[in-house]
PAZAPA-4460 file (N, C-alpha, C; in steps of 0.05 Angstrom, whole numbers, plus 32768, in hexadecimal, padded with zeros to 4 digits):
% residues 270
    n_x    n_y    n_z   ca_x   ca_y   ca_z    c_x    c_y    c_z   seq   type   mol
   82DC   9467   89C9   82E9   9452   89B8   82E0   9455   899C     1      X     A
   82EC   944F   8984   82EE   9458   896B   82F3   9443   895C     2      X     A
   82D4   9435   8950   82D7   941B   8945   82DA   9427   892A     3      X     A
   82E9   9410   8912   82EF   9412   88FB   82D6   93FF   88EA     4      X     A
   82D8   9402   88DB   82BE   93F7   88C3   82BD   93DC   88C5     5      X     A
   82D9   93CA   88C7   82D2   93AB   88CC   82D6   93A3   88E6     6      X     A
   82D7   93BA   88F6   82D6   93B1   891B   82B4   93B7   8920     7      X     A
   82AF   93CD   8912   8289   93D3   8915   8286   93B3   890C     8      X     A
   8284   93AA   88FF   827D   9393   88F0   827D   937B   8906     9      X     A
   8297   9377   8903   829F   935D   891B   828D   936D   8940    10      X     A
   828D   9383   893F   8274   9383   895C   825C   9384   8956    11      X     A
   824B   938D   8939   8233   9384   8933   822F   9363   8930    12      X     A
   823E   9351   8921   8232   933D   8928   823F   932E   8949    13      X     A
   824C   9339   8957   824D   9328   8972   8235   9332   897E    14      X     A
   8226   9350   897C   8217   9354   8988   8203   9349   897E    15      X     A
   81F5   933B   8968   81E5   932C   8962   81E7   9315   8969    16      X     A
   81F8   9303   8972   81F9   92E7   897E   81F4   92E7   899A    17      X     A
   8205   9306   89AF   81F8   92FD   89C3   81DF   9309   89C8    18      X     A
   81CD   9315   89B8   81B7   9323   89B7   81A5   9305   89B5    19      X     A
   81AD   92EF   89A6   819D   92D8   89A4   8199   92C1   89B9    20      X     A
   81B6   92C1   89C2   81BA   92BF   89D6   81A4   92C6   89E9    21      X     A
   81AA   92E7   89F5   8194   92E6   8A08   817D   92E3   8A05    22      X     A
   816F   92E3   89E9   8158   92D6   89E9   815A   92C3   89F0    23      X     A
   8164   92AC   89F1   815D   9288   89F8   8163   928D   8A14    24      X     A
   816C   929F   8A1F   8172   92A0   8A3D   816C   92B8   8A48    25      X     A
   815E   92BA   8A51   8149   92D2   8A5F   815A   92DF   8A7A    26      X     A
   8171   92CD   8A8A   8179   92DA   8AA7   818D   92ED   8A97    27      X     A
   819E   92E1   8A7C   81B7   92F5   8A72   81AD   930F   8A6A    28      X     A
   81BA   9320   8A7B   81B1   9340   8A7B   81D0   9351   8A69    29      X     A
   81CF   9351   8A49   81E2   9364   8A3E   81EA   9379   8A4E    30      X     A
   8201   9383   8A52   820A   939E   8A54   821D   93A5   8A44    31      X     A
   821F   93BF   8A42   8231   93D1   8A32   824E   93C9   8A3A    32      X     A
   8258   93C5   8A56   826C   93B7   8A57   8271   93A0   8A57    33      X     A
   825D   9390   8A5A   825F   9374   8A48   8266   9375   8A2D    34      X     A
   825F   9382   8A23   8263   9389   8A05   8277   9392   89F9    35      X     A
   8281   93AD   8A0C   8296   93B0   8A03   82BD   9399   8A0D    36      X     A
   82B3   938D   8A2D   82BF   9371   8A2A   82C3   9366   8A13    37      X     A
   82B6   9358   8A0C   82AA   934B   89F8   82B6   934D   89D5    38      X     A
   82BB   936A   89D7   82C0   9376   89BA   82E3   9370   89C0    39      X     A
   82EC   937F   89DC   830A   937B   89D9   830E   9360   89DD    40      X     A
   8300   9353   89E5   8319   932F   89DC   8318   9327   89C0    41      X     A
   82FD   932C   89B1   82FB   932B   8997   8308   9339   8986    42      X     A
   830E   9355   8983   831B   936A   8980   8340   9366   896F    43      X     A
   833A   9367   895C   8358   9363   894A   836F   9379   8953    44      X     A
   8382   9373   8957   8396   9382   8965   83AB   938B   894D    45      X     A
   83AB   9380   8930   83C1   9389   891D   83AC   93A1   8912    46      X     A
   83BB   93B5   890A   83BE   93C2   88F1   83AA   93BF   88DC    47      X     A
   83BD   93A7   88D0   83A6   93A3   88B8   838F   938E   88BD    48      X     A
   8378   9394   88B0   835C   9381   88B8   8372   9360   88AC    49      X     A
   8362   9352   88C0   8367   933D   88BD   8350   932C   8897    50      X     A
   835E   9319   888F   834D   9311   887C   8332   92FF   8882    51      X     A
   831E   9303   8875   8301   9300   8877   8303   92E4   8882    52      X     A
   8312   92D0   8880   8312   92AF   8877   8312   92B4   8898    53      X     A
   8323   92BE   88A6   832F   92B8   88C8   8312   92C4   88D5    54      X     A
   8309   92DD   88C5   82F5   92E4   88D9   82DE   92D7   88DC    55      X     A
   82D5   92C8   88C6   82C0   92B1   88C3   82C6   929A   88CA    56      X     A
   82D9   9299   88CE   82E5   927A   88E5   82DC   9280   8906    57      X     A
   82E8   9296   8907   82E6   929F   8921   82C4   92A6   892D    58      X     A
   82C7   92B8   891C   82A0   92B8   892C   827F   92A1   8920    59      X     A
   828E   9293   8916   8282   9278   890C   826D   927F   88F8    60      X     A
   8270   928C   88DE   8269   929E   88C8   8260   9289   88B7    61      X     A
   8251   9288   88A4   8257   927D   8882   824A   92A0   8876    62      X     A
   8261   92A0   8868   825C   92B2   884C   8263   92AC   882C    63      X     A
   824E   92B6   8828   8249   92A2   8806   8258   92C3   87F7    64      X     A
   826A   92AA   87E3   827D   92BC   87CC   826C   92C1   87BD    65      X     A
   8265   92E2   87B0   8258   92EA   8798   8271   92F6   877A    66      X     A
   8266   92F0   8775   8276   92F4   8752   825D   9304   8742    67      X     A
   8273   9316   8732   8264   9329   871E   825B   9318   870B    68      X     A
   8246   931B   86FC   823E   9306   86DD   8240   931D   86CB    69      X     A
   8240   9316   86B1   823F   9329   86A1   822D   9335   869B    70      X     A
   8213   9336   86A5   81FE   9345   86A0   820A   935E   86B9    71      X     A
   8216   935E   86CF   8215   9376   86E5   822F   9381   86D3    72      X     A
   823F   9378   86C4   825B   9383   86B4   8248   939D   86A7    73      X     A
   825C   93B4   86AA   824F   93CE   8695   8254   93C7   8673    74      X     A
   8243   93D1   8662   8240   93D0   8646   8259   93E5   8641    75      X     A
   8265   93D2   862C   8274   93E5   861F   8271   93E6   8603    76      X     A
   826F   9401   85FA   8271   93F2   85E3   8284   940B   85CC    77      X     A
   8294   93FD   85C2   82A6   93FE   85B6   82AE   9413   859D    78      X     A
   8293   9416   859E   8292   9422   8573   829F   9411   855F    79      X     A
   82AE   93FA   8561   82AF   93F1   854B   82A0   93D2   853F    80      X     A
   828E   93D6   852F   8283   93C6   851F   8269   93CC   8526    81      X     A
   825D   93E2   8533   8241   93E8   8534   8239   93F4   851F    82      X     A
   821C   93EE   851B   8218   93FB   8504   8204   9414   8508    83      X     A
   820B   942D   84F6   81F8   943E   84FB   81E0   9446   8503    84      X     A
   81D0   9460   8510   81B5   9454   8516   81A9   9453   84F9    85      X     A
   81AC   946F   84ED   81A7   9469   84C8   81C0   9463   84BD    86      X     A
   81B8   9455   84A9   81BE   9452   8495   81AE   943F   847D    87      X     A
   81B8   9448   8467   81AE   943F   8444   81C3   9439   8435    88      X     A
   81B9   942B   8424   81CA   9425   840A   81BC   9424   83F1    89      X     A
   81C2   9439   83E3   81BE   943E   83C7   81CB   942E   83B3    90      X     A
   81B7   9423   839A   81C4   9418   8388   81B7   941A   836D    91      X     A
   81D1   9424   8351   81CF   9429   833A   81BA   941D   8328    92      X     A
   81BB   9407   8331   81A7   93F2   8320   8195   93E5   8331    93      X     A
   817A   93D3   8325   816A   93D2   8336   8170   93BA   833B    94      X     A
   8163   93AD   835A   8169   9391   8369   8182   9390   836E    95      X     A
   818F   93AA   8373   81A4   93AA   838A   81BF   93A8   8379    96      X     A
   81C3   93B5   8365   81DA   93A9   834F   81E8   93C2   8342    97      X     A
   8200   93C2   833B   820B   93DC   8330   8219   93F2   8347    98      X     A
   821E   9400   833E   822A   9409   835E   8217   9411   836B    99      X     A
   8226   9416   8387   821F   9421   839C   8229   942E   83AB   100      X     A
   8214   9440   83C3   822E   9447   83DD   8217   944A   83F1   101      X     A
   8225   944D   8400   821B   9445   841D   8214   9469   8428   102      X     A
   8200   946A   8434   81FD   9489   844D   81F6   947F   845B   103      X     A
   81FF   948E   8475   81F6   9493   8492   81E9   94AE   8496   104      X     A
   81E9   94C9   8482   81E5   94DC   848C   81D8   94E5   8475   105      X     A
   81D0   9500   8474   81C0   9508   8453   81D8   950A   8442   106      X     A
   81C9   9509   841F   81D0   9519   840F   81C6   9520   83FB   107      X     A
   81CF   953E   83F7   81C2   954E   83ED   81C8   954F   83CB   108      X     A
   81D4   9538   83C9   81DD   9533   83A3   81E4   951E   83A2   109      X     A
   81E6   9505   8396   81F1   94F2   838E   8209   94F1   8381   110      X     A
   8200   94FC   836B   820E   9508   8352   8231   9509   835F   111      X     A
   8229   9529   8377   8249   951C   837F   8256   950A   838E   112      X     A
   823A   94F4   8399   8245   94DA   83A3   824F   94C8   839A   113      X     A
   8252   94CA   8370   825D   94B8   8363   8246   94A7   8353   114      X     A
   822F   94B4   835D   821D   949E   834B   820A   94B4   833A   115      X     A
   81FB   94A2   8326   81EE   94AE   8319   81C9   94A9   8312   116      X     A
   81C7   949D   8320   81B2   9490   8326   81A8   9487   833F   117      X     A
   818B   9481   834B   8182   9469   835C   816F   945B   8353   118      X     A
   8175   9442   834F   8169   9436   8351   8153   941C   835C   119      X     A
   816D   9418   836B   8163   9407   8381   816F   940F   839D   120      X     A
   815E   940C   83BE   8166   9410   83DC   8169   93F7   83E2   121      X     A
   8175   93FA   83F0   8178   93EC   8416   817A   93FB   8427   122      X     A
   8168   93FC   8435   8160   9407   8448   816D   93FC   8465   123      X     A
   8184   9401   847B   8188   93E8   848E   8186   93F2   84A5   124      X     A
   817D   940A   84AC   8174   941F   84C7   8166   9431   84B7   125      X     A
   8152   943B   84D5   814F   9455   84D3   8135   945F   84B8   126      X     A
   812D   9474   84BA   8114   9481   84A5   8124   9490   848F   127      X     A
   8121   9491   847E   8125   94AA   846F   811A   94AA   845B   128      X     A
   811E   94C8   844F   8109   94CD   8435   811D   94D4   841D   129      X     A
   8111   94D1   8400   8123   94D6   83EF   8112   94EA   83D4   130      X     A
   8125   94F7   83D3   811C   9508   83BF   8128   9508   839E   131      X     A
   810D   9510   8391   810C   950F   8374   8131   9528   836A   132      X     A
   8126   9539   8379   8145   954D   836D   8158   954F   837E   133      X     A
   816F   955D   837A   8180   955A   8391   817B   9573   83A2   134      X     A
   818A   9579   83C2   817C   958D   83D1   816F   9581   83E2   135      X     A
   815B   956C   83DC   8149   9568   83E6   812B   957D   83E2   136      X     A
   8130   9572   83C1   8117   9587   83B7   8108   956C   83A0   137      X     A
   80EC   9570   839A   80D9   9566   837F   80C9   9553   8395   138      X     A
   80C4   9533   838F   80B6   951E   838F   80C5   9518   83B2   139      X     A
   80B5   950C   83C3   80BA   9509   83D9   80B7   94E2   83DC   140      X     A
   80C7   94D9   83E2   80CF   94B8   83E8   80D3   94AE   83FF   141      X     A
   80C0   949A   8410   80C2   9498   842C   80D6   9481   8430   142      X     A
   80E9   947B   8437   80F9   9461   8434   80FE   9450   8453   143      X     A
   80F2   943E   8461   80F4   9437   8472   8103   9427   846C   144      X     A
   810C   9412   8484   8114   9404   8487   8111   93E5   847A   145      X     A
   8126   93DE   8466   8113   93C4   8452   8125   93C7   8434   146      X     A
   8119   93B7   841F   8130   93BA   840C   8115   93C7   83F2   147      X     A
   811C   93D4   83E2   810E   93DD   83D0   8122   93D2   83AE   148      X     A
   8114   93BF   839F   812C   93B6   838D   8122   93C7   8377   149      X     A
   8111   93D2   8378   810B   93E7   8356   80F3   9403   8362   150      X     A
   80FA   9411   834C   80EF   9428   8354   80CE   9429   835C   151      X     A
   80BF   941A   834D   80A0   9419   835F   80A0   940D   8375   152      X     A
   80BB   9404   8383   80AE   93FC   8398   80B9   9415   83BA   153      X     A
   80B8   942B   83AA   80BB   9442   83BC   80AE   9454   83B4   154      X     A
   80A4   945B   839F   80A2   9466   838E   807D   9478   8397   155      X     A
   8075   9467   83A1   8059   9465   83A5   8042   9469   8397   156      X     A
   8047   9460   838A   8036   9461   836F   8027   9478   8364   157      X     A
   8041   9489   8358   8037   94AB   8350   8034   94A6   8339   158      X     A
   8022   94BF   8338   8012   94C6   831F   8022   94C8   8305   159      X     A
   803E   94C7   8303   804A   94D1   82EC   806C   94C1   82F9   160      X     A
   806D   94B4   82DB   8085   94A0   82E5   80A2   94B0   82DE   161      X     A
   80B1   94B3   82F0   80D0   94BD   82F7   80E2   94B1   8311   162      X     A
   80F5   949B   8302   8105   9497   830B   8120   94A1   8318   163      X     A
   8116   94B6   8321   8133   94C2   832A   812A   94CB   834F   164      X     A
   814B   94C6   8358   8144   94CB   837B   8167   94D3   837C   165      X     A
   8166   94EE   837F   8182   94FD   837B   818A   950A   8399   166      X     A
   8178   9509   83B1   8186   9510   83C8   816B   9502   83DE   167      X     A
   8184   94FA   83F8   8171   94F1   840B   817F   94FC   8429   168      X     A
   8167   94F1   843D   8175   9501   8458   8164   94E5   846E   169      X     A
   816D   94E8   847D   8163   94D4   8495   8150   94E5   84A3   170      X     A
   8139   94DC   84AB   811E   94E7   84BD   8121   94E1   84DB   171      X     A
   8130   94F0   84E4   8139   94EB   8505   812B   94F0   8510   172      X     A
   810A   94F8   8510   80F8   94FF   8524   80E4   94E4   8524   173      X     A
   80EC   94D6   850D   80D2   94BC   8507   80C7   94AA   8525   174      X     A
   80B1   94A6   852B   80AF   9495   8544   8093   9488   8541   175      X     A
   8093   9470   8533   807C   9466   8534   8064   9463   854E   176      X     A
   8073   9460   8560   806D   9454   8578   805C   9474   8585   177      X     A
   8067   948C   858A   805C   94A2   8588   8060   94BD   857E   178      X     A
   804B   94B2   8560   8049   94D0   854E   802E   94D6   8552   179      X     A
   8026   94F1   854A   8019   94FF   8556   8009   9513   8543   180      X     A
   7FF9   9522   8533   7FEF   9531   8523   7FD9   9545   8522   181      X     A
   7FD9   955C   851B   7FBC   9561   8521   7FB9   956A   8504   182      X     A
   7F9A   9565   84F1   7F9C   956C   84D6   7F87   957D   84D5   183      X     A
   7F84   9592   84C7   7F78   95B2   84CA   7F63   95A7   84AE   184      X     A
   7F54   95B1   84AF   7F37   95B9   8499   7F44   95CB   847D   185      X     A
   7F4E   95E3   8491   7F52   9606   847F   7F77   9602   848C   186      X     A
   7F76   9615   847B   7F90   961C   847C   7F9D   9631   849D   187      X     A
   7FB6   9635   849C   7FBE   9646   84B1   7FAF   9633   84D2   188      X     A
   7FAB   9614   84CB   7F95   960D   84EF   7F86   960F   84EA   189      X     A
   7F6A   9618   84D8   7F53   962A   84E0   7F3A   9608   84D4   190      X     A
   7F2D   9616   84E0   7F13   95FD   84D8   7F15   95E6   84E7   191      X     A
   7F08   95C9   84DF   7F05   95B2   84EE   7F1C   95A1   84F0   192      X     A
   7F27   9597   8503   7F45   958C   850D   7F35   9570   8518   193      X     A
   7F4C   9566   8515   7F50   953F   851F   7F69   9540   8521   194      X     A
   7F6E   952E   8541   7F8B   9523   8546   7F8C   950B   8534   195      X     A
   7FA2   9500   852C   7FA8   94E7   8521   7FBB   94DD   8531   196      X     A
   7FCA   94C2   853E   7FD8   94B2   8543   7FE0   949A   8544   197      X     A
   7FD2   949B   852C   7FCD   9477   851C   7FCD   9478   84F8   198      X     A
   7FCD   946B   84F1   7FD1   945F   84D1   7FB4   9464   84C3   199      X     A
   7FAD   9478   84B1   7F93   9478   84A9   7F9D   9472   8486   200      X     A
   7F8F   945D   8481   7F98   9458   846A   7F80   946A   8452   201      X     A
   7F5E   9470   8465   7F53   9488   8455   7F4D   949D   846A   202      X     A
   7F4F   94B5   846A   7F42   94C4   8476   7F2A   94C6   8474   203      X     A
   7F18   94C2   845F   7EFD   94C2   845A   7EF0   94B2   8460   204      X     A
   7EFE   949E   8474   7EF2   9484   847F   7EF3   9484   8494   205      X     A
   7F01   9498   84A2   7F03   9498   84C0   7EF6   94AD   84C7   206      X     A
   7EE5   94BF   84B0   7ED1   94DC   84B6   7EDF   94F4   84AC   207      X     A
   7EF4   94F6   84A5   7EF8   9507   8496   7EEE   950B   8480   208      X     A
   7EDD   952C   8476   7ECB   9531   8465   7ED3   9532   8448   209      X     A
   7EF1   9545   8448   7EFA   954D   842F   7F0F   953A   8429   210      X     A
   7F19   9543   840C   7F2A   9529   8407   7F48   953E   840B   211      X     A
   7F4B   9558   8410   7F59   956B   841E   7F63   9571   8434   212      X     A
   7F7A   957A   8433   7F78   9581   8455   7F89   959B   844F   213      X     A
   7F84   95AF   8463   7F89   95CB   8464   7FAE   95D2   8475   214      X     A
   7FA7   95BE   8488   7FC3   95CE   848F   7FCE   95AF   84A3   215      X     A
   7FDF   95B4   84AE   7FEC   9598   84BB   7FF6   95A5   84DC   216      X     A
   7FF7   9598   84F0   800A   959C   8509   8010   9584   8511   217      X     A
   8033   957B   8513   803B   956B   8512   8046   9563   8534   218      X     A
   8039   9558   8553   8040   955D   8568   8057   954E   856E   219      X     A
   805C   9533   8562   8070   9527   8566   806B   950B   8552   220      X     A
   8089   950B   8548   8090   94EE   853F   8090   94F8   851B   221      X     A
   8087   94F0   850F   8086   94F2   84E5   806E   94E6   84D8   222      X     A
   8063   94E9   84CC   8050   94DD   84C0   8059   94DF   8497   223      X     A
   804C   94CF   8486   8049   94D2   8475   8032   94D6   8465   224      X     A
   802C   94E5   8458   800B   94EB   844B   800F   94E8   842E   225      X     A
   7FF4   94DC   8421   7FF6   94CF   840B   7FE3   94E0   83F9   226      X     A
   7FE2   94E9   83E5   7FCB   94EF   83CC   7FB6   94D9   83D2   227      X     A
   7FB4   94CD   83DA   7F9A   94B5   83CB   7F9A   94A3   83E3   228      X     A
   7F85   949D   83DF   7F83   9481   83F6   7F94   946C   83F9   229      X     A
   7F8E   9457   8405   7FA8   943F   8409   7FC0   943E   8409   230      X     A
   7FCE   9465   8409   7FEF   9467   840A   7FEC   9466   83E6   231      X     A
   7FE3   9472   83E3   7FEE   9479   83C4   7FF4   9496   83C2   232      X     A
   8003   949D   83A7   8003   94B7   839C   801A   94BE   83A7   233      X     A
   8013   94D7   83A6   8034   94EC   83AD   8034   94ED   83CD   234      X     A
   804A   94E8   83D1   804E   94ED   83EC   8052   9501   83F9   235      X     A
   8050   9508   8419   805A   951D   8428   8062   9518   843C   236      X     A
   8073   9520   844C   8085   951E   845A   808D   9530   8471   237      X     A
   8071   952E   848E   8071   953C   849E   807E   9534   84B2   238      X     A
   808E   9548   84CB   80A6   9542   84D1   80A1   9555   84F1   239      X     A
   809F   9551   8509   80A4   9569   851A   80B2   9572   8512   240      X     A
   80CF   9573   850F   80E8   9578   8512   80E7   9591   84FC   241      X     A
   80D7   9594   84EC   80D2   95A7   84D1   80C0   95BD   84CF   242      X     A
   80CC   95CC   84D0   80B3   95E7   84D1   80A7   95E1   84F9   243      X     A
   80B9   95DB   84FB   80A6   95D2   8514   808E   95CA   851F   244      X     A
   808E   95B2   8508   8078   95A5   850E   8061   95BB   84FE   245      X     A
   806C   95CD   84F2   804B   95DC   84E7   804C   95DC   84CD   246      X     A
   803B   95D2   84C4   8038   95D4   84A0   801A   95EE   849D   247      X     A
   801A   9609   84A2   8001   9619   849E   7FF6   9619   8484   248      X     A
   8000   960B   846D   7FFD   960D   845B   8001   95F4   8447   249      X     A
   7FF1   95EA   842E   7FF2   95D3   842C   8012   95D1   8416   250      X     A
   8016   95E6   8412   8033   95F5   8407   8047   95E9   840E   251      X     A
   8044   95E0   842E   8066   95E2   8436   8069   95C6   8431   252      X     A
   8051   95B8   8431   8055   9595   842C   8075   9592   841E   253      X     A
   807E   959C   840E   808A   958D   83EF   8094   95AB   83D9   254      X     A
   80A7   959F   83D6   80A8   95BA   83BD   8097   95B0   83A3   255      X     A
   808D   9596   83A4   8087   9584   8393   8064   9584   8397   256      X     A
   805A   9592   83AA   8042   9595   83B4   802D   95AB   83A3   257      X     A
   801D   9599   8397   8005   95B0   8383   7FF5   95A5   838D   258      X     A
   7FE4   959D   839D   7FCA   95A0   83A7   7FCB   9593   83C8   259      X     A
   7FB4   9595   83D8   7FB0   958F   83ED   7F9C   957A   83F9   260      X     A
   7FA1   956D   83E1   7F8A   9552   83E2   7F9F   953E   83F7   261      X     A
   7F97   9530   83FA   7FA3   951F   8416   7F8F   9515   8422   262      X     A
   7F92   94EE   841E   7F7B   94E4   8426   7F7E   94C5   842A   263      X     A
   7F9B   94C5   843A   7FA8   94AF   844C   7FC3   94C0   8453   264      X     A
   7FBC   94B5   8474   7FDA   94B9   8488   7FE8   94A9   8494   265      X     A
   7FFE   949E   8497   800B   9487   84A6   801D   9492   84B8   266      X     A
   8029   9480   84C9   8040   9489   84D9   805F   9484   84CD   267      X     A
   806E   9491   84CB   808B   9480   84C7   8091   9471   84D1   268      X     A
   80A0   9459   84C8   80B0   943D   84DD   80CC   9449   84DC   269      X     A
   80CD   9443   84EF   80E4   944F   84F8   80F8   9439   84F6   270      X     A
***
């Protein structure tokens, strides 16, 4: 005999009632032809399954109605009105005034974006850094997430004042949560190493000897390194994603890079 999916059904629960059954009554002895008795008087004779309502009448059922909510509904989502993971907005004049334009992605000139200046960010996703020339070459600018209304307040307080930030790019490797570092003594790796994976606002306070550091390995995430203590000075802008994570040389920092003093490290916010 060749039961169907809602005839299995309707003889699993008859066989559970009189299975209860003979518990409360110890002489009733099941058989297989009791059973199968049993199945043919119960046993639907059309074609098509009968509807759920008759069969829960019939074998004296309650079944509770479930409904989807919108949390079990799948996410959709649309693409329109989301906003990028980066993006910035540049503007001519400072405290946000004069033109502007909007990126999602690098660029490597302004100039042919229509503007001639920066002055002031908004920052509304995402890390990125901005540079003194276009290319992405000179003075290195960390721009997180946040509004900057005039140039010292990105600027980081360098040694020699110039207002100009002529190309930028988004830092897709940034991960505050886990970056990763190892900082070399000598150059090429060689000499005394420390991991970092936290915010050192001095190195020389956490045991580091020199106010130098020789070479960089970057394991994961971005960091930013400062000339001077407390996040001051010229910046640098280490990156896995760059040289692969290897700086052997205090050279590759920056095209903007003449010495190898470095003596605070932070993480990027991402």
């Amino acid at each position: 005999m060749i039961f169907r999916g809602l005839d299995c059904e309707i003889l699993y629960i008859t066989w559970a009632k009189l299975k209860s059954r003979a518990s409360r009554y110890s002489h009733i002895k099941l058989k297989r032809q009791d059973l199968s008795k049993l199945y043919v008087k119960n046993s639907v004779t059309r074609v098509s399954h009968p509807r759920p309502s008759r069969i829960r009448a019939k074998l004296g059922l309650k079944m509770y109605r479930t409904s989807r909510s919108q949390m079990m509904q799948p996410l959709v989502r649309s693409g329109m009105g989301v906003a990028p993971f980066f993006k910035v907005t540049v503007f001519e004049q400072e405290h946000f005034q004069g033109k502007c334009q909007e990126f999602t992605s690098e660029c490597c000139n302004i100039h042919e974006c229509g503007l001639d200046t920066v002055r002031s960010i908004r920052v509304e996703s995402g890390a990125w850094v901005g540079f003194e020339h276009h290319d992405f070459q000179g003075q290195q600018f960390i721009l997180e997430r946040g509004e900057y209304p005039h140039w010292d307040a990105f600027s980081g307080s360098l040694s020699y004042h110039v207002e100009r930030l002529m190309s930028l790019r988004p830092i897709y490797c940034a991960s505050h949560v886990s970056s990763r570092m190892m900082i070399y003594e000598k150059e090429n790796f060689m000499g005394r190493s420390v991991e970092l994976c936290d915010d050192y606002p001095s190195l020389q306070a956490m045991g580091w000897s020199k106010p130098e550091v020789g070479s960089m390995h970057v394991q994961c995430g971005a960091f930013v390194c400062y000339q001077y203590p407390g996040y001051r000075g010229q910046q640098y802008i280490m990156e896995c994603e760059r040289h692969s994570g290897d700086y052997q040389h205090w050279r590759n920092w920056g095209s903007h890079c003449q010495t190898p003093q470095i003596q605070s490290i932070r993480r990027i916010q991402h």
